[in-house]
C-alpha positions in Angstrom: 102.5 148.0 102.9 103.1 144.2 104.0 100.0 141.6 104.0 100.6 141.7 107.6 100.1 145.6 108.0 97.3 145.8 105.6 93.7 146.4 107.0 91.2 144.0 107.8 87.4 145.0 107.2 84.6 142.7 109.5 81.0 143.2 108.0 78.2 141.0 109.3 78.2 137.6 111.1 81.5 136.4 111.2 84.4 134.3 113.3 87.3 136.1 114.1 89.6 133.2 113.3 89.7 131.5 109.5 88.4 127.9 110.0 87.3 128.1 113.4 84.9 129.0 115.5 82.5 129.4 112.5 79.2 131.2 112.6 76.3 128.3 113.6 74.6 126.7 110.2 77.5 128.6 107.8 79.7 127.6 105.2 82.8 129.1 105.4 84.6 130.4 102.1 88.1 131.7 101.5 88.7 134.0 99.1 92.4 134.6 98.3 95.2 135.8 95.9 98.1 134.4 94.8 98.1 130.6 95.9 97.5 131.2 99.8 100.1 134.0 100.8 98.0 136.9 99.2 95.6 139.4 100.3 92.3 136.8 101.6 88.5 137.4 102.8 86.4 134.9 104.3 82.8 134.6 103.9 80.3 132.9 105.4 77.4 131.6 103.6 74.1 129.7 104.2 74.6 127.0 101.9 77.9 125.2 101.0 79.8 127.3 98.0 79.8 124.2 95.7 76.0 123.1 96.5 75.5 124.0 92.4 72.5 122.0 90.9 74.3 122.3 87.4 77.1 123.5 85.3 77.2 124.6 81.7 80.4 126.0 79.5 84.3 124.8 80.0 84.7 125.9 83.7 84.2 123.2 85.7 85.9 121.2 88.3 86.9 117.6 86.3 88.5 114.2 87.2 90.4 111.6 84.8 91.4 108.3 86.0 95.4 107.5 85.1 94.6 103.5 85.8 92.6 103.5 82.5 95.6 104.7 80.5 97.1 101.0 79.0 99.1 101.4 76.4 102.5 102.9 76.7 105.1 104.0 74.3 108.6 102.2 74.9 110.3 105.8 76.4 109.4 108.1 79.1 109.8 111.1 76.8 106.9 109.8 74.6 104.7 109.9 77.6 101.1 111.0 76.8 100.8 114.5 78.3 97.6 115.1 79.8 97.5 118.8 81.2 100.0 121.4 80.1 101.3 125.0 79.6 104.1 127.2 78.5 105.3 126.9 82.2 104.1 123.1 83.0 104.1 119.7 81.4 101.9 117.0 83.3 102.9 113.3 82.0 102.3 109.7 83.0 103.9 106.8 81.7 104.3 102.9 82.9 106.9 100.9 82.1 107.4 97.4 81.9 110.4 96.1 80.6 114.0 98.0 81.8 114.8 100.8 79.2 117.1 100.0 75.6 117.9 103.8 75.8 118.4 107.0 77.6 116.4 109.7 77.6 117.2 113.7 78.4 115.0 116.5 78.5 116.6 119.5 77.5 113.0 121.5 77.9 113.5 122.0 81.8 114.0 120.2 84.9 111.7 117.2 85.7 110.0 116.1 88.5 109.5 112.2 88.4 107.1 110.4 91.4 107.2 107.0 91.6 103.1 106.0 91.5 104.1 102.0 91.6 106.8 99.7 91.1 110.8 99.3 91.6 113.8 100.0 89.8 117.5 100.7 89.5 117.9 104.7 87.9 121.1 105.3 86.2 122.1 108.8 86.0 125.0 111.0 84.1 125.5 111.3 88.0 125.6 107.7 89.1 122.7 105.0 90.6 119.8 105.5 92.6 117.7 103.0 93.5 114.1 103.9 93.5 110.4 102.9 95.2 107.2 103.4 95.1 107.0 107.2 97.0 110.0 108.5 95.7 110.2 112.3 94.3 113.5 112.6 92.0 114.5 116.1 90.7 116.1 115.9 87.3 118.1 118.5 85.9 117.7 120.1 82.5 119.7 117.8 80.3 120.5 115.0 82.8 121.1 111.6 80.6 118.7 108.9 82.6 117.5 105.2 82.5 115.5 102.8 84.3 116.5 99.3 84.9 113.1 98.0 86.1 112.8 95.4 89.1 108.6 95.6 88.8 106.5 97.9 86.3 106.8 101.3 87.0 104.0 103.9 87.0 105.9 107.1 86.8 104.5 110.6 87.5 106.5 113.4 85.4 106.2 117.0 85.8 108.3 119.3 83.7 109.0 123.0 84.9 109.5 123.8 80.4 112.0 126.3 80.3 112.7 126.7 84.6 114.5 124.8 87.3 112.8 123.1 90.5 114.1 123.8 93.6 113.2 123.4 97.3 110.8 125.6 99.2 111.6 128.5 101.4 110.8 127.6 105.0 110.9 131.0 106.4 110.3 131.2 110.4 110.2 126.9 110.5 113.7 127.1 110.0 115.5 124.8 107.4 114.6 121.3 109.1 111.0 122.2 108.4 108.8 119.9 106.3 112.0 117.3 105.6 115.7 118.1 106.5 117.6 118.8 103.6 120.0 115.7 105.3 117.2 113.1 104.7 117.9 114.1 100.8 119.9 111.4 98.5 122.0 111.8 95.1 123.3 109.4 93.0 126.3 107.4 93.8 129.1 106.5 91.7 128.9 103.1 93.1 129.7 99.1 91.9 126.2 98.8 90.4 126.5 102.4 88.3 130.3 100.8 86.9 128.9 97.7 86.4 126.4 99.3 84.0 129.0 101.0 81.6 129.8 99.3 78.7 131.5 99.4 74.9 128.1 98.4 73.2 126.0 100.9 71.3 123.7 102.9 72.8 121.1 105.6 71.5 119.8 109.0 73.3 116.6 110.3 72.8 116.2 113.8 73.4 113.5 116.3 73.9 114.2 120.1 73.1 111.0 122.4 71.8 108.8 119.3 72.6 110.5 117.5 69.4 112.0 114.2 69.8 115.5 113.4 68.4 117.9 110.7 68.7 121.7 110.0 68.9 123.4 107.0 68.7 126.5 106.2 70.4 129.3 103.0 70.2 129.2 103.7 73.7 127.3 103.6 76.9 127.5 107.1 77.8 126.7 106.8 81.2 130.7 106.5 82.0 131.3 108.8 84.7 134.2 108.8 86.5 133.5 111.4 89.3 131.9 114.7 89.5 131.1 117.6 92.1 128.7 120.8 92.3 125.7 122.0 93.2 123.6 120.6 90.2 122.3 117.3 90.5 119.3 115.0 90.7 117.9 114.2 94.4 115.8 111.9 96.1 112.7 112.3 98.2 110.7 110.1 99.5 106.7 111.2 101.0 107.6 109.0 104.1 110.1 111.1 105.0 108.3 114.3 104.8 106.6 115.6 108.4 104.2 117.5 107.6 103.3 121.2 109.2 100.8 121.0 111.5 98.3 123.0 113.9 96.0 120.8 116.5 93.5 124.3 116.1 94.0 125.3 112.7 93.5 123.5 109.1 96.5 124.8 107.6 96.4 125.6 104.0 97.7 123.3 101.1 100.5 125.6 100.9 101.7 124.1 104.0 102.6 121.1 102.6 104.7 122.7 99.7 107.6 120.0 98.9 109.1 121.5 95.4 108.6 124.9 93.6 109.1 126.5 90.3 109.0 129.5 88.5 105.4 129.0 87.7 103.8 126.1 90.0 104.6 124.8 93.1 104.3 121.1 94.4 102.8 120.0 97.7 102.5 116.9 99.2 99.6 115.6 101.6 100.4 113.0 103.6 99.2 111.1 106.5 98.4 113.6 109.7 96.3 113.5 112.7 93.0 115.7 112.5 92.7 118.8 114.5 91.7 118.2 118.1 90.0 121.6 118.7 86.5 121.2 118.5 85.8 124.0 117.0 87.9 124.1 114.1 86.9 122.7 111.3 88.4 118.7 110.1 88.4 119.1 106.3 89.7 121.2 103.6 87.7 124.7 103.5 86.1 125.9 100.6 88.6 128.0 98.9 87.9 130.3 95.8 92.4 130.1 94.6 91.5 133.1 91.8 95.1 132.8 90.8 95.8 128.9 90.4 95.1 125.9 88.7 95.4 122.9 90.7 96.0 119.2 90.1 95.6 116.8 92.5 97.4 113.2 91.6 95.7 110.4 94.0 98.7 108.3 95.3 97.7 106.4 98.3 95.1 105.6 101.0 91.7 107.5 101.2 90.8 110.6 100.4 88.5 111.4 103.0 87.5 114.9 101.7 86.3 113.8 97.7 84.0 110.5 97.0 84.6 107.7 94.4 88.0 109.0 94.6 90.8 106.1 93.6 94.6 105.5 93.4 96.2 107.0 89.8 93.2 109.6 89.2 93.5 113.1 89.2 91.3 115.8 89.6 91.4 119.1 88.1 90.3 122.2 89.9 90.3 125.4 87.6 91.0 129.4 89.0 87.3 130.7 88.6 85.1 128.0 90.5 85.0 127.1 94.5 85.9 123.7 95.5 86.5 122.0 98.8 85.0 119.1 100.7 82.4 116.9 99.2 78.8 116.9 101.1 79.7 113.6 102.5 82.9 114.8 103.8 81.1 117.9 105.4 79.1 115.3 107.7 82.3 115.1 109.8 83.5 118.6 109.4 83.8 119.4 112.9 84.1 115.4 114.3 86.0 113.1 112.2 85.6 109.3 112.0 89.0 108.5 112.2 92.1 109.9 114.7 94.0 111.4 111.4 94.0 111.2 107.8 95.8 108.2 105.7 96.0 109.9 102.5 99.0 110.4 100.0 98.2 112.9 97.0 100.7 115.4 95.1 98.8 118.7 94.1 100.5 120.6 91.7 99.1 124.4 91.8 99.6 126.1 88.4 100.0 130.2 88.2 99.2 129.7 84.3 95.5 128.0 83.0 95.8 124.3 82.3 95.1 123.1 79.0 93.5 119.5 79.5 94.6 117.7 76.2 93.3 114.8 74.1 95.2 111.8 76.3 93.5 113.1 79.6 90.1 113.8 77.6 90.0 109.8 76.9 90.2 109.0 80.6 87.9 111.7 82.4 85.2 110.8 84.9 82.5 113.1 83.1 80.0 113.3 86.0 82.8 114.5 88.5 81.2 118.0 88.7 77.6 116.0 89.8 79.5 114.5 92.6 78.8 117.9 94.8 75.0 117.7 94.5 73.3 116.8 97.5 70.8 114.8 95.9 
C-alpha cells in the first residue's frame, strides 16, 4: 500500500488541512516518520507542544555558537568536528592565510559552505572561484586548496563512507529548486596553469579519520584535461528558488538542496510568507521521530527562534517537539514582515548525533529555557 492509498483516521476537533485552518485556541503538532515523506498524524493541543517548564537527562533541544570558536589549526582536515556519526561528520574551520598544502579526504564526499570570506579553490579538476553562499560538492579523494582573498569561515559536511548527490524532484520536474544549468565545475583555465609549479609540495590525507601526509617535488595539481561524470560543483543559495505554496507552509523537506545515503541537506532562504489567512506563517511544531537536525545560522533573521545569530547552530534531537519560539507564535497567522530574510542550512540526520567536546565548549546552555513563556 502507497502513503497515498493508506487510510486516514479523524478523531475529535480537528482541521481537515495540515497547517491551516486550525481548530480556534489550538496548537497544532505533526507527528511523522521518516524525515517528512512517511506515514504523519496531526494533533491539536491546548497549549503549545514545547510550552515545557523544565528538562532533565541528555534529550534536549541545544544551541552552540560557531563565532566563539578562535583558534584554528593551519588545514581544513584538522577542523574541530562538533557533531558526528558513522554516516555524518559536521566541521567548521576559518582560515586566514592561503593554504601551504593540499588536502583530500578519502573518508567520503564533502560538502563545503562558504559561511564568510573569498577565495581562489584549486582542484585536481581545475579553479573555482568562491564567495560567501557558495555550496561545493567534493568528491571522495579530490586533491584541494584554498588561495584566500579574505578569511574564510568554511562549513564542511562529510557523507563518511557515501557520495552526495542532488535531490530527486519528482512531479516539479528537473528545473525545480535550481536548474542543474545554473551549476559550475572547475575550469582548466590561465589562473589553475598559473598555479602549477616544480616546487615541493605536501598532501595531507584523511582515510579512517587518521591524518597522513605525502610529500611531493611537485605541485600535483598539474592537470592537463579531464572528462566524466565525477566532479566537484558549485552552488550558490542565491541561486536557489525555493518551493513555495501562498496557502500552505511547506515542510523543510521542501527546501532539500543535497542528499546522502544517510542525511539530507536543505536550504532556507529568503521567501514571501503565505498570504492565506488562515494558514499558519511559521514553522509547525513537528515531532521528526526519525531524524536529527542541525540547523547552521547563515544569514539574515531567523524569525521563528530568539537570540538566534550568524555562525550558531542549533541542535534538534529525534525524541522532543520543536518549532516556533513563543515570540514567533505572536505572528503565527499575521506576520510583521511581507516574507522572510533568512539563510540557514539544516542538515537532517537518519543516525543520532553525537555532540563532541569542540561543540560542548561553545554551547548556549539555557537554549532549552528559551521556549518558556515566562
Amino acid at each position: 500500500m502507497s502513503q497515498s492509498d493508506a487510510p486516514t483516521w479523524i478523531e475529535g476537533v480537528t482541521s481537515r488541512q495540515a497547517h491551516a485552518d486550525l481548530p480556534e485556541g489550538s496548537f497544532e503538532r505533526e507527528l511523522g516518520r521518516e524525515g517528512f515523506s512517511g506515514p504523519v498524524s496531526h494533533m491539536y493541543h491546548r497549549h503549545p507542544p514545547t510550552g515545557w517548564s523544565g528538562f532533565e537527562g541528555p534529550l534536549r533541544p541545544r544551541a552552540f555558537d560557531g563565532t566563539r570558536l578562535d583558534t584554528m589549526p593551519a588545514s581544513p582536515m584538522e577542523a574541530p568536528v562538533l557533531f558526528g556519526n558513522p554516516a555524518l561528520r559536521f566541521r567548521f574551520w576559518k582560515g586566514v592565510a592561503s593554504m601551504d598544502h593540499l588536502v583530500r579526504n578519502s573518508d567520503g564526499d564533502e560538502l563545503l559552505f562558504i559561511h564568510e570570506g573569498e577565495a581562489e579553490w584549486f582542484c585536481d579538476y581545475g579553479h573555482l572561484s568562491l564567495k560567501a553562499g557558495d555550496y561545493v560538492r567534493v568528491p571522495r579523494g579530490t586533491l584541494w586548496r584554498l588561495a584566500m582573498r579574505n578569511p574564510v569561515a568554511l562549513l564542511m559536511i562529510e557523507a563518511t563512507n557515501a557520495s552526495v548527490g542532488l535531490p530527486e524532484r519528482g512531479l516539479l520536474g528537473p528545473t525545480a529548486l535550481y536548474d542543474p544549468a545554473i551549476l559550475d565545475h572547475p575550469q582548466i583555465d590561465s589562473a589553475f596553469e598559473t598555479q602549477q609549479s616544480e616546487d615541493p609540495w605536501s598532501v595531507i590525507v584523511k582515510k579512517r579519520q587518521a591524518l597522513s601526509r605525502i610529500h611531493y617535488p611537485f605541485n600535483p595539481l598539474d592537470a592537463l584535461g579531464w572528462h566524466g561524470t565525477n566532479a566537484p560543483i558549485r552552488l550558490n543559495w542565491r541561486d536557489i528558488r525555493p518551493l513555495m505554496s501562498h496557502r500552505y507552509h511547506v515542510p523543510p523537506s521542501a527546501h532539500t538542496t543535497f542528499v546522502s545515503e544517510r542525511f539530507v541537506v536543505c536550504t532556507f532562504v529568503p521567501r514571501p510568507f503565505e498570504t492565506d489567512p488562515k494558514a499558519i506563517k511559521v514553522p509547525f511544531f513537528h515531532s521528526n521521530e526519525d531524524y536529527d537536525e542541525i540547523i547552521f545560522y547563515h544569514a539574515g533573521e531567523f524569525f521563528s527562534r530568539d537570540n538566534i545569530h550568524p555562525g550558531m547552530m542549533t541542535l534538534h534531537p529525534s525524541g522532543v517537539t520543536h518549532g516556533p519560539h513563543p515570540k514567533a507564535l505572536r505572528n503565527i497567522f499575521q506576520p510583521k514582515a511581507p516574507g522572510t530574510n533568512e539563510v540557514a542550512v539544516n542538515v537532517d540526520a537518519r543516525d543520532p548525533l553525537e555532540v563532541l567536546a569542540s561543540a560542548e565548549s561553545i554551547e548556549w546552555k539555557e537554549y532549552a529555557d528559551s521556549w518558556k513563556s515566562s
